[in-house]
CHARMM-style PDB file with segment names, atoms N, HN, CA, C and O in Angstrom:
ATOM      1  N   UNK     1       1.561  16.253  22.603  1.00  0.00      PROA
ATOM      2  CA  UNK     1       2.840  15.631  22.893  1.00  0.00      PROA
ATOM      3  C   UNK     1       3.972  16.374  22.170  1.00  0.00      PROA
ATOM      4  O   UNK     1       5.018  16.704  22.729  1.00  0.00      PROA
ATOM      5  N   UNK     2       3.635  16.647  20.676  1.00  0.00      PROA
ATOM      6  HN  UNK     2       2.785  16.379  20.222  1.00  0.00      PROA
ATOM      7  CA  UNK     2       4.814  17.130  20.032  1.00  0.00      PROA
ATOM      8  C   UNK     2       5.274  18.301  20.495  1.00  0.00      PROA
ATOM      9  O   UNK     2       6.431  18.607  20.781  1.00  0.00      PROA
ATOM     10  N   UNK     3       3.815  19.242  20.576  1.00  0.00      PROA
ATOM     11  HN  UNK     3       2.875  18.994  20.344  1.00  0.00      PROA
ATOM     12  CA  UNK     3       4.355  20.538  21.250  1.00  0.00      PROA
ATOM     13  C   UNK     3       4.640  21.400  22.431  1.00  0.00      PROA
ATOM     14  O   UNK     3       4.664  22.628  22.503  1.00  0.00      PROA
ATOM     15  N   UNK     4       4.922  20.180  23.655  1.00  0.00      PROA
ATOM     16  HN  UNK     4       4.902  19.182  23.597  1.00  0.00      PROA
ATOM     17  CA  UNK     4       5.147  20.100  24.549  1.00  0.00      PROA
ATOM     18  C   UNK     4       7.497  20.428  24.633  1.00  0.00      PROA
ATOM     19  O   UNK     4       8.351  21.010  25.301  1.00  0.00      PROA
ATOM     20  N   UNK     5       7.332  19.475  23.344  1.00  0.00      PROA
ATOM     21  HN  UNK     5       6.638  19.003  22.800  1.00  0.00      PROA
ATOM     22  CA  UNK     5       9.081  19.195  23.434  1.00  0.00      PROA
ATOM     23  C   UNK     5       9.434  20.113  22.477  1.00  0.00      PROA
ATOM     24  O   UNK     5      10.631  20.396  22.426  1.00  0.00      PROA
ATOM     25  N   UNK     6       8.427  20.831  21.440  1.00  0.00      PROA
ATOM     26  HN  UNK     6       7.455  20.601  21.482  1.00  0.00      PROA
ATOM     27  CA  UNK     6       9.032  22.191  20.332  1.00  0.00      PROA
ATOM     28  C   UNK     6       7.689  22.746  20.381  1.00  0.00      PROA
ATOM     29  O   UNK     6       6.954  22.209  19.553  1.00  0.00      PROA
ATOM     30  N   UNK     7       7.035  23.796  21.198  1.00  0.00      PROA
ATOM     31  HN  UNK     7       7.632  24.233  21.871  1.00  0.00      PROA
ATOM     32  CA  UNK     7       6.062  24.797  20.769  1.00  0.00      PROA
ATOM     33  C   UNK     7       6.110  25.100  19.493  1.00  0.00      PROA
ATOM     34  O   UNK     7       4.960  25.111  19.054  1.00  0.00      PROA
ATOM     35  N   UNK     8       6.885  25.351  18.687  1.00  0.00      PROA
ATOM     36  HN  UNK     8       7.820  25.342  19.043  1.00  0.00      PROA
ATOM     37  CA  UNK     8       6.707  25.699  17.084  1.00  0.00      PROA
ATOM     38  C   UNK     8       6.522  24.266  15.932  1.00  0.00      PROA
ATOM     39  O   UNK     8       6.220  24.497  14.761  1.00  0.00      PROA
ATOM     40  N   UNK     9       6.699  23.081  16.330  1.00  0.00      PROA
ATOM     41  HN  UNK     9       6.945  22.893  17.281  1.00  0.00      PROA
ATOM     42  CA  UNK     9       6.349  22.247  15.798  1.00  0.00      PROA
ATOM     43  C   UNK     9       5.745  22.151  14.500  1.00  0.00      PROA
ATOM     44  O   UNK     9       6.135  21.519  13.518  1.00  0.00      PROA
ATOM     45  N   UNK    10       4.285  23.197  14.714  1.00  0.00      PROA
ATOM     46  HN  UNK    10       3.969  23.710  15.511  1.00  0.00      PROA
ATOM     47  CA  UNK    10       3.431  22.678  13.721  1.00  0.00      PROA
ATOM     48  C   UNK    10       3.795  23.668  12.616  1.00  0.00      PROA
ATOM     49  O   UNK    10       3.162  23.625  11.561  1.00  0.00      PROA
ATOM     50  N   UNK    11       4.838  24.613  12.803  1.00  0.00      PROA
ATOM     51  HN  UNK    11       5.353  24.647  13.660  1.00  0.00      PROA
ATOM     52  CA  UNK    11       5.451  25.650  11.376  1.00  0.00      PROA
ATOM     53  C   UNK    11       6.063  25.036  10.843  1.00  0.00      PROA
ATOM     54  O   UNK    11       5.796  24.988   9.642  1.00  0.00      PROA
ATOM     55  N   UNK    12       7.132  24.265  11.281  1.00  0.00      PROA
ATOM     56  HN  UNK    12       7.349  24.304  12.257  1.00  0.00      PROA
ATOM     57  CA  UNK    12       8.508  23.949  10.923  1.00  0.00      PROA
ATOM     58  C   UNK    12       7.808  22.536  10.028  1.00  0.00      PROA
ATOM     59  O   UNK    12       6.821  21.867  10.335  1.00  0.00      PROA
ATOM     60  N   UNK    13       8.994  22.358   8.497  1.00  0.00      PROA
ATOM     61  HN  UNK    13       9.795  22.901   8.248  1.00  0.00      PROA
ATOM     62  CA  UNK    13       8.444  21.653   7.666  1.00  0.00      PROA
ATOM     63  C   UNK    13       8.961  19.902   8.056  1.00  0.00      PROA
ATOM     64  O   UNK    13       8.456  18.882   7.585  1.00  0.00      PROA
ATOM     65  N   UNK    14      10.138  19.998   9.079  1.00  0.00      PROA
ATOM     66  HN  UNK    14      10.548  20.826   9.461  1.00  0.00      PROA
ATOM     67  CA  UNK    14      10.501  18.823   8.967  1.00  0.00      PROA
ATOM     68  C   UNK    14       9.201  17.698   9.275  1.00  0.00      PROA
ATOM     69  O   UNK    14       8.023  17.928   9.549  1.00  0.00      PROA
ATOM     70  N   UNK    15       9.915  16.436   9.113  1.00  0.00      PROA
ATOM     71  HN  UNK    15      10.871  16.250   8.891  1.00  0.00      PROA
ATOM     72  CA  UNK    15       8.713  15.168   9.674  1.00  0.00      PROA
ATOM     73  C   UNK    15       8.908  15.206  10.954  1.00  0.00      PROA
ATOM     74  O   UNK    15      10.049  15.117  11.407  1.00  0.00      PROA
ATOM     75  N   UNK    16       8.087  15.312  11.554  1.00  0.00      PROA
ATOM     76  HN  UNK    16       7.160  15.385  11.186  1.00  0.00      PROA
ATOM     77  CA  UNK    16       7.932  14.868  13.191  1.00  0.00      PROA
ATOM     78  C   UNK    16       8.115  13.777  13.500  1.00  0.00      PROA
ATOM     79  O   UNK    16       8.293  13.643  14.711  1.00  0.00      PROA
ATOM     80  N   UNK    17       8.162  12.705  12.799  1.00  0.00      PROA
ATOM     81  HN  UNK    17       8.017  12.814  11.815  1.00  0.00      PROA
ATOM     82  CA  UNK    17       7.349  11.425  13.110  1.00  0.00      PROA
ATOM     83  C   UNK    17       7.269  10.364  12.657  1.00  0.00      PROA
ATOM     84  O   UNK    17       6.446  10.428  11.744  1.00  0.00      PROA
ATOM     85  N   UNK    18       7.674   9.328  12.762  1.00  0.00      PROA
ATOM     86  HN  UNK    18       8.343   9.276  13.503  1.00  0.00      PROA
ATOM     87  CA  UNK    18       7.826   8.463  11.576  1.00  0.00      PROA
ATOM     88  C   UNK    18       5.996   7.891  10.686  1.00  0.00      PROA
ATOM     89  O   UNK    18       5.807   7.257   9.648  1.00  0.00      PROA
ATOM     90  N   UNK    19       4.994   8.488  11.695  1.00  0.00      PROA
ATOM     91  HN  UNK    19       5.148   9.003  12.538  1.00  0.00      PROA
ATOM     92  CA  UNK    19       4.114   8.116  11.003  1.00  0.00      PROA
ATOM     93  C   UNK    19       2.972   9.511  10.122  1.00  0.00      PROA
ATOM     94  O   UNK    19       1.770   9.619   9.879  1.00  0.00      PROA
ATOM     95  N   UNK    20       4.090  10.268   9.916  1.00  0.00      PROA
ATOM     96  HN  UNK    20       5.066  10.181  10.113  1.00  0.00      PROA
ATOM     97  CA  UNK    20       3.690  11.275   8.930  1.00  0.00      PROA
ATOM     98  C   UNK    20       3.140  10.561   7.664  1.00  0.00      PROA
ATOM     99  O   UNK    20       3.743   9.647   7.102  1.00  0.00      PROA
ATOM    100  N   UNK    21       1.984  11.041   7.278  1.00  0.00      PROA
ATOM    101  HN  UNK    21       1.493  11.783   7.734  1.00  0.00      PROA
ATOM    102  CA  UNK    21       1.561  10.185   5.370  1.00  0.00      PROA
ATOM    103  C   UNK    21       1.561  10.870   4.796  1.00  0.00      PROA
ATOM    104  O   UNK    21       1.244  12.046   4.975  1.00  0.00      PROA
ATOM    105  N   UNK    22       1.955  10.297   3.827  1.00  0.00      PROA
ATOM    106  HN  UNK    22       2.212   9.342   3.683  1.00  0.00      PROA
ATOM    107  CA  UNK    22       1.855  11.302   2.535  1.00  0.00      PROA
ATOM    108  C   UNK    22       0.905  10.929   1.661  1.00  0.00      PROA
ATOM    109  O   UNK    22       0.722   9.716   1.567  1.00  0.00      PROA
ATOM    110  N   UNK    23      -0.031  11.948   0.713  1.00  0.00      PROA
ATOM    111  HN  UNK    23       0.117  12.934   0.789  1.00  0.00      PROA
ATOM    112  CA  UNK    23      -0.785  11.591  -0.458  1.00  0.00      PROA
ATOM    113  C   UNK    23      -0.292  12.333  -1.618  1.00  0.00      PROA
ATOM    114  O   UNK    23      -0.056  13.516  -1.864  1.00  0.00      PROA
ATOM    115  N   UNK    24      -0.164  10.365  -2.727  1.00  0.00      PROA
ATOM    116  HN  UNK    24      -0.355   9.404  -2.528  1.00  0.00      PROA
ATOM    117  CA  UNK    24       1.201  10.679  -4.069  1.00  0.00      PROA
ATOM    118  C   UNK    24      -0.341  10.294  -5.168  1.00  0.00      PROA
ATOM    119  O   UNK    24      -0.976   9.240  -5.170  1.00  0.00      PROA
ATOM    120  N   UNK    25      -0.567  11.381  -5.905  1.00  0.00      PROA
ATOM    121  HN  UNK    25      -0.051  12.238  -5.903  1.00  0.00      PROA
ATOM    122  CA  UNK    25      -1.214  11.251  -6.725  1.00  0.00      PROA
ATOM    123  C   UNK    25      -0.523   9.742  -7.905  1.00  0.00      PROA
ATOM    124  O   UNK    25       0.498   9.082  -7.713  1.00  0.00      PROA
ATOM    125  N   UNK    26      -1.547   9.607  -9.076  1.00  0.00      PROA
ATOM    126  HN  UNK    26      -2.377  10.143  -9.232  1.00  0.00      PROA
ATOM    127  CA  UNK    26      -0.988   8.732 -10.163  1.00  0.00      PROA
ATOM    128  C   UNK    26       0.484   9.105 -10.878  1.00  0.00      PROA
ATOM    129  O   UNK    26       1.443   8.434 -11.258  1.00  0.00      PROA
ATOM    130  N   UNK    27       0.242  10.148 -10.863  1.00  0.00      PROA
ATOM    131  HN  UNK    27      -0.537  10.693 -10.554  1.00  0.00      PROA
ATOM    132  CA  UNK    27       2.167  10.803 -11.403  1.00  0.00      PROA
ATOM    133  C   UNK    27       3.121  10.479 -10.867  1.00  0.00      PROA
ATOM    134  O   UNK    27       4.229  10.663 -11.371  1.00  0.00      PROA
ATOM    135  N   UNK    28       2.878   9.714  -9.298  1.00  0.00      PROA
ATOM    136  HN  UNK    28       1.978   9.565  -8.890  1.00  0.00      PROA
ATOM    137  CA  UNK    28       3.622  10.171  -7.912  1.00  0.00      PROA
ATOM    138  C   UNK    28       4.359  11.624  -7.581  1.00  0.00      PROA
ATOM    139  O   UNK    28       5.490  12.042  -7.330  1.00  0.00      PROA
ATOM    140  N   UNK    29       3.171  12.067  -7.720  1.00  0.00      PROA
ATOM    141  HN  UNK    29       2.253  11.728  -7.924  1.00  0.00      PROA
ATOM    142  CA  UNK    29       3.594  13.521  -6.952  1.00  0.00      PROA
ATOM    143  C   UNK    29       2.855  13.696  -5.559  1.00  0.00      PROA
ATOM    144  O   UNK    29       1.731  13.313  -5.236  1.00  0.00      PROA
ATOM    145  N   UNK    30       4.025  14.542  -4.665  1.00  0.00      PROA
ATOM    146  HN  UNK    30       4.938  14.854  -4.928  1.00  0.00      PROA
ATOM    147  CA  UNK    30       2.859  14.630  -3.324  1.00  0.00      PROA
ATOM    148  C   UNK    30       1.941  15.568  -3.199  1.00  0.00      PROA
ATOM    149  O   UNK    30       2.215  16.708  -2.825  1.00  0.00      PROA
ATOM    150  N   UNK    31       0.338  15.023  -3.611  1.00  0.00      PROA
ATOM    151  HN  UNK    31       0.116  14.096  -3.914  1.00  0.00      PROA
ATOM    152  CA  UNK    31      -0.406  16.624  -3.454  1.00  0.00      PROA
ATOM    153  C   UNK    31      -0.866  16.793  -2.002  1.00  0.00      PROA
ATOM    154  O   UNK    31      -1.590  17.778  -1.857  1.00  0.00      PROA
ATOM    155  N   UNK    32      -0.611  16.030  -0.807  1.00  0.00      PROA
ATOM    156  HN  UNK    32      -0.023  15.231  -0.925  1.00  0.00      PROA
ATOM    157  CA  UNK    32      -1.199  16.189   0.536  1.00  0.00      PROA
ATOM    158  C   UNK    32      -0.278  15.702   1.704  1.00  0.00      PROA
ATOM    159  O   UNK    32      -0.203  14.513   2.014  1.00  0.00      PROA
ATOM    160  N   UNK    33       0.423  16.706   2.336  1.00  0.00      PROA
ATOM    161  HN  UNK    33       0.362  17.672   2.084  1.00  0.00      PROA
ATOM    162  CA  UNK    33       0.771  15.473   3.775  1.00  0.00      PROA
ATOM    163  C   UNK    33       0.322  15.777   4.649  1.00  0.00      PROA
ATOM    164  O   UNK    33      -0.181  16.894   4.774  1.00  0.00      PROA
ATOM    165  N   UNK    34       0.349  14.713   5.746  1.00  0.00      PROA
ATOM    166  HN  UNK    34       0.758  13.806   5.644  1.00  0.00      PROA
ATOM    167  CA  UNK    34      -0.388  14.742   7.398  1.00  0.00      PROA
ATOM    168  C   UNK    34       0.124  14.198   8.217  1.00  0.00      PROA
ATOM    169  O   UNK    34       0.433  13.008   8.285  1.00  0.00      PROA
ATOM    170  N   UNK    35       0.277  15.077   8.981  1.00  0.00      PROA
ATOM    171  HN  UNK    35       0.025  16.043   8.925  1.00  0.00      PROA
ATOM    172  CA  UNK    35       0.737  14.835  10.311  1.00  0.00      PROA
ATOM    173  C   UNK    35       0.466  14.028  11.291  1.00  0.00      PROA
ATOM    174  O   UNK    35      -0.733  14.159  11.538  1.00  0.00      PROA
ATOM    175  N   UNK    36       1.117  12.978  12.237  1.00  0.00      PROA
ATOM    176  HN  UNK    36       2.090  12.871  12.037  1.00  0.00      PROA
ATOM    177  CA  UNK    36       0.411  12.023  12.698  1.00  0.00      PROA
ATOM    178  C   UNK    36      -0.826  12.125  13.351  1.00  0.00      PROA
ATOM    179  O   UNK    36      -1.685  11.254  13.209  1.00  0.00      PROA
ATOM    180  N   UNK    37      -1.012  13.254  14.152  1.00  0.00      PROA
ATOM    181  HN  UNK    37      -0.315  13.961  14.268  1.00  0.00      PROA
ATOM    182  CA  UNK    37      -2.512  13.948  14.696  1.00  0.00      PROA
ATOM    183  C   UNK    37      -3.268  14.484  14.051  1.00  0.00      PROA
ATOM    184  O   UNK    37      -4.165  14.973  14.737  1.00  0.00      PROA
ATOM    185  N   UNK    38      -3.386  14.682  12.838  1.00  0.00      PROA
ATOM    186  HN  UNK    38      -2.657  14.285  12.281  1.00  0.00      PROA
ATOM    187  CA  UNK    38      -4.167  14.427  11.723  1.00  0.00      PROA
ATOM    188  C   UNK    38      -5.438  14.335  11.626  1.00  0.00      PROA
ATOM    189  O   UNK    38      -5.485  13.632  10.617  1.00  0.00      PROA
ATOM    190  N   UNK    39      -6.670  14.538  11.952  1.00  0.00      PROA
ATOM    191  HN  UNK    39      -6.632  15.109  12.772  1.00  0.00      PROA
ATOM    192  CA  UNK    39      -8.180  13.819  11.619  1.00  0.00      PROA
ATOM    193  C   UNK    39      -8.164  12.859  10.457  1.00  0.00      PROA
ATOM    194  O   UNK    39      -7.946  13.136   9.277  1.00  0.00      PROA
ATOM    195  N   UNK    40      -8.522  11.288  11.170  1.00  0.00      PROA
ATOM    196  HN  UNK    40      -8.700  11.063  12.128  1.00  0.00      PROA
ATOM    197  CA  UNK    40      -8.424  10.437   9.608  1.00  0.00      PROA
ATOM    198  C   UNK    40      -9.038  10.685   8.820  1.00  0.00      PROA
ATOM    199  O   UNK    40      -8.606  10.546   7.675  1.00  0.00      PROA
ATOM    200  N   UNK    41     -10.817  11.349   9.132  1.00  0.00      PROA
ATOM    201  HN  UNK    41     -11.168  11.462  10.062  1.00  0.00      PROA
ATOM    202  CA  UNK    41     -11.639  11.774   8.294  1.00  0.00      PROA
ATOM    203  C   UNK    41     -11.319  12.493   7.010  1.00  0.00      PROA
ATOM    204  O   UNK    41     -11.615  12.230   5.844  1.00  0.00      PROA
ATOM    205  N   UNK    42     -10.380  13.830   7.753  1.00  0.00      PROA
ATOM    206  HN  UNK    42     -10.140  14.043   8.700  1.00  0.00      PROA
ATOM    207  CA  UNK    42      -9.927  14.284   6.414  1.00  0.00      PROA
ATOM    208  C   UNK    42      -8.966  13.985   5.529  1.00  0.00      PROA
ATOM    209  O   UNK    42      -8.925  14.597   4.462  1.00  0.00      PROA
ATOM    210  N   UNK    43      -7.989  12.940   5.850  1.00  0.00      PROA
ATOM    211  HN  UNK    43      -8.022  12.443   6.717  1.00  0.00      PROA
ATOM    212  CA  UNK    43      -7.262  12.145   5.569  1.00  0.00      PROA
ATOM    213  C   UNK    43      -8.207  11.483   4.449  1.00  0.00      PROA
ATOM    214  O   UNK    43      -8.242  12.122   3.398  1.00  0.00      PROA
ATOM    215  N   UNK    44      -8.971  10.323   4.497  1.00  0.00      PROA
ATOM    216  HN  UNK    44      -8.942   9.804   5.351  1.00  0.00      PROA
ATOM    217  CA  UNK    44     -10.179   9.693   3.761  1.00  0.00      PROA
ATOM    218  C   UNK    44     -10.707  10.053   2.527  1.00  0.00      PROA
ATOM    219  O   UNK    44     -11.066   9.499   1.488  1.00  0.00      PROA
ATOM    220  N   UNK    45     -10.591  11.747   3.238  1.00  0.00      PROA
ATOM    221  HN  UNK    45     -10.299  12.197   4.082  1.00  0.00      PROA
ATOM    222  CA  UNK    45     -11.628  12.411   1.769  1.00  0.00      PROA
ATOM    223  C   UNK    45     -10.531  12.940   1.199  1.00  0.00      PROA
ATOM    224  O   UNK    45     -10.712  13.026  -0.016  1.00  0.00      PROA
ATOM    225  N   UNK    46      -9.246  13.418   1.603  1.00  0.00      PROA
ATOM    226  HN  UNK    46      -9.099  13.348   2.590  1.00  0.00      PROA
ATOM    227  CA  UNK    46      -7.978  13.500   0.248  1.00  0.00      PROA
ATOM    228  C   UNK    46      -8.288  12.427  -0.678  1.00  0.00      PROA
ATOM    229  O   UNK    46      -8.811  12.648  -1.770  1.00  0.00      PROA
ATOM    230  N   UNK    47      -8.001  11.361  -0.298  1.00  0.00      PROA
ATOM    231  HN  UNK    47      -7.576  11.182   0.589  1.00  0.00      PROA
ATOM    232  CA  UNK    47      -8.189   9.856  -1.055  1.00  0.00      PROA
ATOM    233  C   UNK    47      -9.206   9.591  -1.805  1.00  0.00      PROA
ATOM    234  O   UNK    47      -9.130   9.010  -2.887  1.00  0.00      PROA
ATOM    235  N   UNK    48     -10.285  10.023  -1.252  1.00  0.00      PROA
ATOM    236  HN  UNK    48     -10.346  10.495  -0.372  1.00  0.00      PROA
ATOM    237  CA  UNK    48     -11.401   9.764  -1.993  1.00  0.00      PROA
ATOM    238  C   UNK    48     -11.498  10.674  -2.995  1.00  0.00      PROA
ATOM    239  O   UNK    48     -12.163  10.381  -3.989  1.00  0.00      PROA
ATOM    240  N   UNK    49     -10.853  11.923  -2.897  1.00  0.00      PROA
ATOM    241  HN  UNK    49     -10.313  12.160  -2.089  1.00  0.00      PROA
ATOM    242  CA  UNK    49     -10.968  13.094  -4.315  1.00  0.00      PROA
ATOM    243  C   UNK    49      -9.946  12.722  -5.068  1.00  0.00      PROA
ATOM    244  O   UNK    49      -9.873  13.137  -6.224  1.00  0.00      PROA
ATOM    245  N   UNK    50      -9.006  11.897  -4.551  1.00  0.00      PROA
ATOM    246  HN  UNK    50      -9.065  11.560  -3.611  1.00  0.00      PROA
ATOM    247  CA  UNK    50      -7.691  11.533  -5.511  1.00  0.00      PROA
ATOM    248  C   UNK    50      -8.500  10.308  -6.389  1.00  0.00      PROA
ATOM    249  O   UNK    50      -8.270  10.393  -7.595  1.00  0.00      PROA
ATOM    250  N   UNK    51      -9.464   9.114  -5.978  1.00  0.00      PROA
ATOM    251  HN  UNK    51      -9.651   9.044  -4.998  1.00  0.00      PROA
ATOM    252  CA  UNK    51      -9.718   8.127  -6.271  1.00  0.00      PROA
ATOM    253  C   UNK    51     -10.880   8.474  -8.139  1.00  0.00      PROA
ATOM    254  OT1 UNK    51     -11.344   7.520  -8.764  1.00  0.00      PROA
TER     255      UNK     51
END
């Protein structure tokens, strides 16, 4: 879908999306973001190495 309306999409740093996530370590720093098309799987295991 996204890269239908910007072929370069997936370079460019802005948010696409309002359901971009972010992963904020205990410091709140961001050590991970993802894009809404994302695999949750690997999403999961950020979390789980942060946990």
């Amino acid at each position: 879908m996204l890269s239908a309306s910007d072929p370069d999409y997936a370079k460019k740093p802005d948010i696409k999306w309002n359901f971009t996530k972010f992963l904020v370590n205990r410091l709140g720093e961001v050590v991970a973001r993802f894009e809404p098309t994302e695999d949750m799987g690997k999403v999961r295991s950020c979390v789980e190495a942060l946990l």
